[in-house]
LUMRO-903798 format. One record per residue (C-alpha): chain; z, x, y; residue in one letter; residue number from 1. Coordinates in nm, 3 decimals. Layout:
% residues N
<A; <Z; X; Y>; A; NUM>
...
This chain:
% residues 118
<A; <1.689; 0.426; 0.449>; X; 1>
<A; <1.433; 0.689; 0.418>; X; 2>
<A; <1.313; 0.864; 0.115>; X; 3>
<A; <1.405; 0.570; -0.216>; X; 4>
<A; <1.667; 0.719; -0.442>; X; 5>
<A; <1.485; 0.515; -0.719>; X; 6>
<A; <1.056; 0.631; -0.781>; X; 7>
<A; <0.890; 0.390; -0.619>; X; 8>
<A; <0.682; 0.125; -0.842>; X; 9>
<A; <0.331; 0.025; -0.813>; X; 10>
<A; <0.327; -0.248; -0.606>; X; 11>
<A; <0.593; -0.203; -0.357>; X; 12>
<A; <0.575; -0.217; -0.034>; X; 13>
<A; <0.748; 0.064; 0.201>; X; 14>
<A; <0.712; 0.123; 0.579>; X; 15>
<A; <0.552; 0.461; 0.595>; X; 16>
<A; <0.548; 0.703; 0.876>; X; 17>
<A; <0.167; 0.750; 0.887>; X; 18>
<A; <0.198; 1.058; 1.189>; X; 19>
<A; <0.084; 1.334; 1.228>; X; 20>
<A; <-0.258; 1.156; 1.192>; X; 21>
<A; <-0.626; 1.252; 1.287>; X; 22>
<A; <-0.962; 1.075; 1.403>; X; 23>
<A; <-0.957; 0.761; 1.252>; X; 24>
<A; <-0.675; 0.794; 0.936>; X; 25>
<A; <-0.380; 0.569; 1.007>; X; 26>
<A; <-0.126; 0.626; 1.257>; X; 27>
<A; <0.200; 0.570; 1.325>; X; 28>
<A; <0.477; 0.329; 1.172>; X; 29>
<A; <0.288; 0.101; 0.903>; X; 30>
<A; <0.372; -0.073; 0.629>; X; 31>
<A; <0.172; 0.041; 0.310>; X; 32>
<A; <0.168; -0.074; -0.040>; X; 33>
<A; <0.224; 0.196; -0.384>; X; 34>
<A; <-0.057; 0.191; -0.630>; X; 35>
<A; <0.001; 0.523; -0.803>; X; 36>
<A; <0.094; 0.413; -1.162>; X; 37>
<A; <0.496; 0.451; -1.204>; X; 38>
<A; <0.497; 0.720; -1.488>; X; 39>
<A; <0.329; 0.934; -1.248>; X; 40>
<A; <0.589; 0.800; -0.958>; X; 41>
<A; <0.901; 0.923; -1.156>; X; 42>
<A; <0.720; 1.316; -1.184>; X; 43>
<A; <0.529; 1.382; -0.879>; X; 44>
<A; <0.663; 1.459; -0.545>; X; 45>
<A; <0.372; 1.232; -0.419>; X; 46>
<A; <0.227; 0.867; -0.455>; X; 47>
<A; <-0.097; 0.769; -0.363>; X; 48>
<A; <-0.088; 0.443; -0.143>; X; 49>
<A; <-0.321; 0.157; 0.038>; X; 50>
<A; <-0.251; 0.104; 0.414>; X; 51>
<A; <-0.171; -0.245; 0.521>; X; 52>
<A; <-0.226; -0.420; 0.863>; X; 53>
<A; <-0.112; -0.736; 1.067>; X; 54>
<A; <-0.490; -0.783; 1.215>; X; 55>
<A; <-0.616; -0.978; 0.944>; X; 56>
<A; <-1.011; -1.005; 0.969>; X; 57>
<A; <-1.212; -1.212; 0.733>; X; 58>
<A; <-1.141; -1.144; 0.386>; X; 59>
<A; <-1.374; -0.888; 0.188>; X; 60>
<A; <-1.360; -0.852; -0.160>; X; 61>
<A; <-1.138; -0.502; -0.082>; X; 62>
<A; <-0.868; -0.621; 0.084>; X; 63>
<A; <-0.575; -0.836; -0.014>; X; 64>
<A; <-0.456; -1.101; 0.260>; X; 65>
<A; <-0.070; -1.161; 0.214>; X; 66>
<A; <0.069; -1.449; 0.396>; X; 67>
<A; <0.404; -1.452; 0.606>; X; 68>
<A; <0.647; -1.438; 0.325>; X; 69>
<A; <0.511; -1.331; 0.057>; X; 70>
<A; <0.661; -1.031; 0.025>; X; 71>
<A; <0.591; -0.923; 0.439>; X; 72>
<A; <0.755; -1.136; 0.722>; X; 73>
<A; <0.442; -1.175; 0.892>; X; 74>
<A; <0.099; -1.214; 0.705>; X; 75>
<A; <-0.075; -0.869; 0.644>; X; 76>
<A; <-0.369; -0.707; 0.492>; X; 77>
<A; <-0.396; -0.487; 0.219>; X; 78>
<A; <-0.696; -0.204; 0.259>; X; 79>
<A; <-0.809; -0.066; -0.073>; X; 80>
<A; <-1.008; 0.133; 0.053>; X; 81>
<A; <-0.799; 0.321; 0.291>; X; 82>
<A; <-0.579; 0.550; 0.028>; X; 83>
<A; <-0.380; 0.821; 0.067>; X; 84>
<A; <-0.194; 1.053; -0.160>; X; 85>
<A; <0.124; 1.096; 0.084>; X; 86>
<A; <0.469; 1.259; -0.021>; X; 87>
<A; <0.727; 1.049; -0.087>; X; 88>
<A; <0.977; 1.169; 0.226>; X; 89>
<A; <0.705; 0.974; 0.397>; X; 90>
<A; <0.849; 0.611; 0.243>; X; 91>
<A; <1.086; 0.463; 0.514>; X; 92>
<A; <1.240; 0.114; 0.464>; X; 93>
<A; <1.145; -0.085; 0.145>; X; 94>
<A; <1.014; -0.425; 0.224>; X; 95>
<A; <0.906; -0.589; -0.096>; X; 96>
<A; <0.715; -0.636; -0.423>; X; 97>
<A; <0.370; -0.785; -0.451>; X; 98>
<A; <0.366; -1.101; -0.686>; X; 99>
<A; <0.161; -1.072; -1.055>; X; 100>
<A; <-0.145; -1.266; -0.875>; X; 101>
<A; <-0.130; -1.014; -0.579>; X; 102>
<A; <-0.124; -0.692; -0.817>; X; 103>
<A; <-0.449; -0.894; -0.990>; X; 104>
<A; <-0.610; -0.941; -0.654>; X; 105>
<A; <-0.520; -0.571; -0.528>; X; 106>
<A; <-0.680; -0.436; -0.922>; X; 107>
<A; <-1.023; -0.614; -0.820>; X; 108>
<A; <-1.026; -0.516; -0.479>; X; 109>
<A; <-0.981; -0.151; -0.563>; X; 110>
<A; <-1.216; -0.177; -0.831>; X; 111>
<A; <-1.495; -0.256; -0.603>; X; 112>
<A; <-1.364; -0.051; -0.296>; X; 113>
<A; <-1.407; 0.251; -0.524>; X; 114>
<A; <-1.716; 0.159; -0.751>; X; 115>
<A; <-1.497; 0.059; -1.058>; X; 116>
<A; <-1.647; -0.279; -1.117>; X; 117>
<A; <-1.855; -0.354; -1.420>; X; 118>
C-alpha cells in the first residue's frame, strides 16, 4: 500500500522507493526508517528519513544494528548519517516500529553523525 493514509511517526519503518538516484545516494527498493518529528509529519508533504541496509558491517557509533525481528525480518542497519528529506508518495509498504531502546540508540547515533554530541 503506497503512500500511508495516517502521517507517518518517527520511528517507523517504510520500504521506500529510493530511484531516480545519483552517484552514490541510495538506490532502488530499501527499507528506511522516519526521524522527522511527527508534528512536522502531520503538515509537511515531506519527512526526512535514515536509509537502512541488510549488509551489516561493524557497528559505529552512527548506525543502529537491528536484529531479525525486531521490527525487520532480517537483521538491518540503520545509517544516521545517510538522510534524506523525501516526499511522502515515496513511503511504500510499512514494516514496523523501532522499540524505546532503538529510538535511544538511533538519538545518539544521530547526535554524533551530525556533530550534536556534547
Amino acid at each position: 500500500m503506497p503512500y500511508p493514509e495516517q502521517p507517518p511517526k518517527r520511528g517507523e519503518i517504510y520500504w521506500v522507493d529510493w530511484s531516480p538516484s545519483r552517484g552514490s545516494e541510495q538506490r532502488g527498493h530499501r527499507p528506511a526508517v522516519v526521524i522527522s518529528m511527527d508534528s512536522f509529519n502531520r503538515i509537511m508533504p515531506t519527512v526526512v528519513v535514515a536509509a537502512m541496509t541488510t549488509k551489516i558491517k561493524p557497528a559505529y557509533k552512527v548506525t543502529v544494528t537491528c536484529p531479525a525481528g525486531s521490527p525487520l525480518r532480517e537483521a538491518g542497519q540503520i545509517l544516521a548519517f545517510q538522510l534524506m528529506t523525501i516526499d511522502k508518495t515515496r513511503l511504500d509498504d510499512y514494516m514496523g516500529v523501532l522499540d524505546a531502546s532503538q529510538i535511544e540508540e538511533l538519538n545518539a547515533a544521530l547526535r554524533m553523525a551530525w556533530g550534536l554530541s556534547d
